[in-house]
C-alpha positions as a printed Julia matrix, in Angstrom:
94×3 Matrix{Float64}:
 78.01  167.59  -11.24
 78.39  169.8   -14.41
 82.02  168.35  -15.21
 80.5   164.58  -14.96
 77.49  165.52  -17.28
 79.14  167.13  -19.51
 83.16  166.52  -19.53
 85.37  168.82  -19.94
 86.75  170.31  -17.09
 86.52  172.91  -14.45
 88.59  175.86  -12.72
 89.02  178.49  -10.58
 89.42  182.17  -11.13
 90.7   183.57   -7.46
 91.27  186.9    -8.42
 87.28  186.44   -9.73
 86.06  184.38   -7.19
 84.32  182.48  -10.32
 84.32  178.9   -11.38
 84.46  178.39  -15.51
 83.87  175.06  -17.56
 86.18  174.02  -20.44
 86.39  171.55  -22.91
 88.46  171.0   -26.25
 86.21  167.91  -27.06
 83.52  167.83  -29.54
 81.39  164.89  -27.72
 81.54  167.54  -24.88
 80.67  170.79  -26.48
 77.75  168.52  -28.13
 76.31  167.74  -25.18
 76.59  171.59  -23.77
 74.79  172.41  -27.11
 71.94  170.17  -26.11
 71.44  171.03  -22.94
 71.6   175.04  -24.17
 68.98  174.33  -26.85
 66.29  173.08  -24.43
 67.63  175.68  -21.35
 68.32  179.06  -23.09
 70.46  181.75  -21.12
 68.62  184.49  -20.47
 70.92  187.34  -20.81
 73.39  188.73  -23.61
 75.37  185.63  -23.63
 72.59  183.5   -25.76
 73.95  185.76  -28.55
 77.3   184.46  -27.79
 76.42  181.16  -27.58
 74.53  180.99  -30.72
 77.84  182.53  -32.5
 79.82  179.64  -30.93
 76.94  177.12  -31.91
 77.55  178.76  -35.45
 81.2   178.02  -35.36
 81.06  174.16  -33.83
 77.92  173.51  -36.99
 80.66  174.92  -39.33
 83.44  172.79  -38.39
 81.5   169.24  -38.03
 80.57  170.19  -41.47
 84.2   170.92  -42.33
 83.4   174.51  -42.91
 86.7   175.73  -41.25
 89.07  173.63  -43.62
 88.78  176.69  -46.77
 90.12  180.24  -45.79
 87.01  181.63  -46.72
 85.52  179.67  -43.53
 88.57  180.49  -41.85
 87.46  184.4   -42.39
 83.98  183.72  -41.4
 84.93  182.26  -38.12
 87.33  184.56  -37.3
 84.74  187.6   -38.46
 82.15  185.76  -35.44
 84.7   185.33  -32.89
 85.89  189.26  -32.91
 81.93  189.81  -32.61
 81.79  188.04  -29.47
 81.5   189.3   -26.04
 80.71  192.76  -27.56
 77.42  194.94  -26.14
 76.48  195.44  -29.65
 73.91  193.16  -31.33
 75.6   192.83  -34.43
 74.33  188.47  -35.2
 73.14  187.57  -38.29
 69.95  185.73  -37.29
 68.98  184.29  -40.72
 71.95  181.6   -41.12
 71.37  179.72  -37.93
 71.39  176.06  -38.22
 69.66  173.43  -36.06
């Protein structure tokens, strides 16, 4: 059900016993956005996913194409998965 709403595609982690959901398509990662910004998670991973919301706004708006962008997404992605709350709050986009 999740791959056919939202593309992508699904796998397996035996060694986890976990499924995971992937996707190198925009039209997909749109639609995950969506369906995030109506259903928040309710655990430390909204903070993640509002850094990787970050990042997809910045590169439909071309954002990643100067190296100063380049830095700034880089600079998000080694903040991710962390314990520490370290998000700037006051540049999210809708």
């Amino acid at each position: 059900m999740i791959k056919g709403e939202f593309g992508g595609y699904l796998g397996l982690r035996k060694s986890q016993n976990t499924f995971y959901w992937g996707s190198t398509n925009f039209s997909s990662a749109y639609k995950l956005i969506q369906y995030f910004d109506n259903y928040h998670l309710m655990s430390s991973k909204y903070i993640n996913y509002l850094k990787w919301r970050k990042v997809y706004c910045m590169i439909q708006e071309k954002g990643h194409l100067t190296f100063k962008g380049i830095e700034k997404i880089i600079k998000i992605k080694n903040s991710m998965n962390s314990k520490t709350v370290d998000f700037d709050w006051s540049h999210l986009e809708n």
